[in-house]
C-alpha positions in Angstrom: 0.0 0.0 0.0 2.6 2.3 1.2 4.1 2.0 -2.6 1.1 2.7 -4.1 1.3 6.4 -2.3 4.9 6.7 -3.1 3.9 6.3 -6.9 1.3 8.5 -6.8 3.1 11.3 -4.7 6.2 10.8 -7.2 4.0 11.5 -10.2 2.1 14.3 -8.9 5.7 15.7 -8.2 7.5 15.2 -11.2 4.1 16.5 -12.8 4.3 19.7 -11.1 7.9 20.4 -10.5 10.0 19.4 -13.2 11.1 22.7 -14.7 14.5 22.9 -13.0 16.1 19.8 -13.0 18.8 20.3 -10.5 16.5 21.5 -7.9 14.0 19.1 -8.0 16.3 15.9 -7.7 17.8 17.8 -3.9 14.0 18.0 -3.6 13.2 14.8 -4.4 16.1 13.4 -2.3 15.0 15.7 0.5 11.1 14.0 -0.5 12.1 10.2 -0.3 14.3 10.5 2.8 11.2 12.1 4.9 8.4 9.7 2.8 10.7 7.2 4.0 11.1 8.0 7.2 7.4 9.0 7.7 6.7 5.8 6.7 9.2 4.1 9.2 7.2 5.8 12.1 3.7 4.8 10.9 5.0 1.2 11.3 6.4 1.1 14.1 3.4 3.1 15.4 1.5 -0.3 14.2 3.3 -2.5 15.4 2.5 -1.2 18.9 -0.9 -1.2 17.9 -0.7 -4.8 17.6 
């Protein structure tokens, strides 16, 4: 599930934001680094859940 919103988030980005190039791949890096981690945290927060 969690790469289904990555794919989606990823093409709304590169839909809106890919007029400078440089910019938006230390975006993007920026992007996937806190998607990641977000997505770290919502796990572990399940996993206590459980």
């Amino acid at each position: 599930m969690q790469d289904f919103y990555l794919s989606i988030f990823t093409l709304i980005y590169l839909f809106y934001l890919k007029k400078n190039i440089f910019a938006n791949q230390l975006l993007f890096a920026i992007y996937k680094i806190v998607l990641g981690f977000c997505c770290k945290v919502l796990n572990l927060l399940s996993n206590k859940v459980e």
